[in-house]
C-alpha positions in Angstrom: 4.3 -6.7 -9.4 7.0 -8.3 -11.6 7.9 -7.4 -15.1 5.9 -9.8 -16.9 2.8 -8.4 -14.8 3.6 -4.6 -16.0 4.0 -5.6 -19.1 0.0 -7.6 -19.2 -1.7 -4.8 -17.3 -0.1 -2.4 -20.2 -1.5 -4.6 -22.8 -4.7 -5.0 -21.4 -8.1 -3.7 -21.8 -10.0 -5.6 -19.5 -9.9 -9.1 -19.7 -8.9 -8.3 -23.8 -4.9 -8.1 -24.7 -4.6 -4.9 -26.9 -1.2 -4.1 -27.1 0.2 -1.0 -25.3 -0.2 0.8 -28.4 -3.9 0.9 -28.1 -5.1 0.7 -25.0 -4.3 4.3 -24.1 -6.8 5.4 -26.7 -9.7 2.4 -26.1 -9.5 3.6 -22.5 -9.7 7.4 -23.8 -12.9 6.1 -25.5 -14.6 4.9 -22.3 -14.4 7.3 -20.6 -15.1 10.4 -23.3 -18.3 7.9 -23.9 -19.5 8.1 -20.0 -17.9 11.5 -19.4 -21.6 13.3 -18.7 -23.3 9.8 -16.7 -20.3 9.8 -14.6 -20.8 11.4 -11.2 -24.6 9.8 -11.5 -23.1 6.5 -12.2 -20.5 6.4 -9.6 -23.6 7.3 -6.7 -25.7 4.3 -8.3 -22.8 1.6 -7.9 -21.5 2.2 -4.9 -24.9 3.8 -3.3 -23.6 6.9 -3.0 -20.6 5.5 -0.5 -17.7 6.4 -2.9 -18.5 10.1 -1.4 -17.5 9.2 2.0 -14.1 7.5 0.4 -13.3 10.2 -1.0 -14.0 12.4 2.1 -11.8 10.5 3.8 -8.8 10.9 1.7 -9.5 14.7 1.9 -9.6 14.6 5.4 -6.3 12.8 5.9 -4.8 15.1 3.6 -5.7 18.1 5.1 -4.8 16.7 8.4 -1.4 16.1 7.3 -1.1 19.4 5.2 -2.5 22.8 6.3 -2.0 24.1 2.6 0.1 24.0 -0.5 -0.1 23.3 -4.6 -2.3 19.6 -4.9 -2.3 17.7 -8.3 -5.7 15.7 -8.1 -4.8 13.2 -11.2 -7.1 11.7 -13.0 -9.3 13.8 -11.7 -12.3 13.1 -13.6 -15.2 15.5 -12.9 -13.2 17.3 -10.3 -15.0 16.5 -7.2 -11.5 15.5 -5.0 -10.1 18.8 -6.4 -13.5 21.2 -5.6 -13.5 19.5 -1.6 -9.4 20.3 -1.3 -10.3 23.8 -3.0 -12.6 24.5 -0.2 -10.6 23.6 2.3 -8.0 26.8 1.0 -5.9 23.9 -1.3 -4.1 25.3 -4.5 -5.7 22.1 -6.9 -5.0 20.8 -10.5 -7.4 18.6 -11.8 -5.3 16.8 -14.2 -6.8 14.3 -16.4 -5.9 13.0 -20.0 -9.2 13.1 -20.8 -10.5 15.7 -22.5 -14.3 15.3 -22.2 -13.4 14.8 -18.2 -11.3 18.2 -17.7 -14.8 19.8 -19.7 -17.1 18.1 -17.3 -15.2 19.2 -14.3 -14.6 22.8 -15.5 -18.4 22.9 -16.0 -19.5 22.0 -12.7 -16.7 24.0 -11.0 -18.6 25.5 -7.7 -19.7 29.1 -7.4 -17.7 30.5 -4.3 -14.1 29.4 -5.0 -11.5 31.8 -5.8 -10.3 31.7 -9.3 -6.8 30.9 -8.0 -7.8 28.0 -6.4 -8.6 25.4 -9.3 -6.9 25.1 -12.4 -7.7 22.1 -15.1 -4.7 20.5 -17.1 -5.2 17.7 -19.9 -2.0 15.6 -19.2 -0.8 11.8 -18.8 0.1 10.4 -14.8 3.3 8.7 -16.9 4.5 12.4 -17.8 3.4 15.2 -15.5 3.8 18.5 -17.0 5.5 19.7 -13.5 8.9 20.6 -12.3 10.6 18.2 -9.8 10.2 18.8 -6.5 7.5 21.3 -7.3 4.4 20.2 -5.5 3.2 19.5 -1.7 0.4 17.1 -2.8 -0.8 14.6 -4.8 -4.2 12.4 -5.2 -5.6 9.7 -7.2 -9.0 8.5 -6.7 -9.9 5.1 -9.0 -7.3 6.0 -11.7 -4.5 4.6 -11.3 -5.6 1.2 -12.9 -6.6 2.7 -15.7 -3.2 3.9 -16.9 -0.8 2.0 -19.1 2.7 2.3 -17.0 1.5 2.2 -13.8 5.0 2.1 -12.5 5.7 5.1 -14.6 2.6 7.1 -12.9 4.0 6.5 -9.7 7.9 7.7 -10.6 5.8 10.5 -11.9 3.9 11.0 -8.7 7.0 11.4 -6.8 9.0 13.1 -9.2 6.8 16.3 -8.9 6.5 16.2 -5.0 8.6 17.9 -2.5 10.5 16.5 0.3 7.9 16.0 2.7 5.5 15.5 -0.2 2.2 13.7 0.3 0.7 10.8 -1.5 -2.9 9.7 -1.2 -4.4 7.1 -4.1 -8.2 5.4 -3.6 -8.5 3.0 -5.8 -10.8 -0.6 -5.4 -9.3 -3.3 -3.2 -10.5 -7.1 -2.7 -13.0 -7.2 0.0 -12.4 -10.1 2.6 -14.8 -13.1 2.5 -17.8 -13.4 2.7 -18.3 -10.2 1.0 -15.8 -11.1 -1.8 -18.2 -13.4 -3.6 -21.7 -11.5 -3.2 -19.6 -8.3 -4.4 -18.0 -9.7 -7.7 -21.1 -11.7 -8.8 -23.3 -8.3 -8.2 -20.4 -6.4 -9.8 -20.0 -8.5 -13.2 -23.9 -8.7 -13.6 -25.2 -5.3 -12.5 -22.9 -2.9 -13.1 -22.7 -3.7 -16.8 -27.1 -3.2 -16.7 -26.8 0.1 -15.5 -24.1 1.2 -17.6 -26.4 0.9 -20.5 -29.3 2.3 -18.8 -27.7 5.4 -17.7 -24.9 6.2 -19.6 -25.6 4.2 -23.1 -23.0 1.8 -22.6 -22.6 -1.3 -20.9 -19.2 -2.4 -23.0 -17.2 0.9 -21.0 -18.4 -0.6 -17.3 -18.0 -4.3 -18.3 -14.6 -3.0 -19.1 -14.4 -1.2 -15.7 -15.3 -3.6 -13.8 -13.0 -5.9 -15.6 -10.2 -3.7 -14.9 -11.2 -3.7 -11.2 -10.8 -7.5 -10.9 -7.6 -7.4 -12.7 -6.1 -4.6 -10.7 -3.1 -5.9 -7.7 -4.9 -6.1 -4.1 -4.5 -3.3 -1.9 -1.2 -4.6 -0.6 0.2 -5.7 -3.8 -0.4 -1.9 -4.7 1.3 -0.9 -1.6 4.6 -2.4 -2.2 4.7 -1.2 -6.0 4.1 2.4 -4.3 6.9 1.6 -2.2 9.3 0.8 -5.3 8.7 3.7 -6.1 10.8 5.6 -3.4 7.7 6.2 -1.4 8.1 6.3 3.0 5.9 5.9 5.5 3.2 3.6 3.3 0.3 2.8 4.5 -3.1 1.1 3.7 -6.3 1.6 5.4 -9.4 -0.6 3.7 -12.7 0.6 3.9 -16.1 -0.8 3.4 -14.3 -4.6 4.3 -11.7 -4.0 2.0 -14.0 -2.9 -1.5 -11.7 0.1 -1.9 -8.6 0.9 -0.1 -6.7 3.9 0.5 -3.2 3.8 -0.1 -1.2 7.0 1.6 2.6 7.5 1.7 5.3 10.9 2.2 8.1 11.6 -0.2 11.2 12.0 2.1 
């Protein structure tokens, strides 16, 4: 990603330019307005398959870590955090957004000791952690949504220890000829059931807007590996709809 292209993804909301200044707080707005339709939204556009994504990261994390302190940022309604929690992970859901942190704190799962999960309102382009301070961090479908994106990931390795681990899902670009039949659908019905479930078709024609504009899975690989990031890897899943991106702090 070159300068020029940091600088539009900061500016934009969508397809809309905004200016930096503002699109921290439109994109606040979306997803404070969807907060409570999220989870249900999530299983109705992806059939219920963005579980089995997010299994996966968990399960490559836990492979490579037997425990430790795990950020989970932008960690929406906490359901990455509450699977690493289970498996005996020490997890911060971090999220700017307010109305997110209170819908993950509210559906926090019976059963999991109170040391476990913690919830923390804070940006991915300033982490309120130490340097070296942490053995883990995850990202799942958040990363395009932050201004600095380049920022976020200096932040992301920042806070982890040597030996650190890095996981981020995030949407990819499937390979033909799933590409087409998935953007059409995308750009037609996610924006329908935006407003049926969750009031609002403007904040998912904005997310799926933000989808198309966000670099391919290998695009986001090298930016990762500007960031100081070893080992980095991509692995697509479901042809290449989202991707999971993984790398070690050395």
């Amino acid at each position: 990603m070159t300068t020029d292209d940091y600088h539009d993804h900061a500016g934009r909301f969508g397809e809309e330019h905004v200016g930096e200044s503002r699109k921290e707080e439109m994109v606040g707005a979306v997803f404070g307005e969807v907060a409570q339709a999220y989870d249900v939204m999530n299983d109705l556009m992806s059939a219920g398959i963005h579980r089995l994504w997010k299994r996966e990261m968990v399960t490559l994390l836990a492979r490579d870590l037997s425990c430790g302190h795990i950020i989970d940022v932008a960690g929406g309604t906490g359901d990455v955090a509450f699977a690493l929690a289970r498996r005996g992970f020490r997890v911060d859901v971090v999220d700017i957004n307010r109305a997110m942190i209170d819908v993950s704190r509210s559906r926090r799962p019976a059963g999991i000791p109170s040391g476990l999960l913690a919830f923390v309102c804070g940006r991915a382009e300033a982490l309120p952690y130490g340097d070296r301070s942490l053995d883990g961090c995850t990202n799942a479908f958040g990363i395009r949504n932050v201004t600095h994106i380049d920022q976020a990931l200096a932040e992301a390795f920042r806070v982890l220890r040597p030996g650190g681990r890095f996981l981020c899902l995030e949407f990819g670009r499937p390979a033909r000829p799933i590409a087409g039949l998935y953007h059409r659908a995308s750009r037609t019905v996610i924006p329908r059931l935006g407003a049926l479930v969750a009031g609002s078709a403007g904040s998912y024609r904005y997310l799926v807007e933000s989808i198309a504009r966000f670099p391919d899975q290998y695009r986001f690989a090298a930016m990762v590996r500007e960031a100081g990031f070893s080992h980095v890897a991509t692995r697509n899943l479901s042809g290449g709809i989202a991707a999971l991106t993984t790398a070690w702090r050395l």
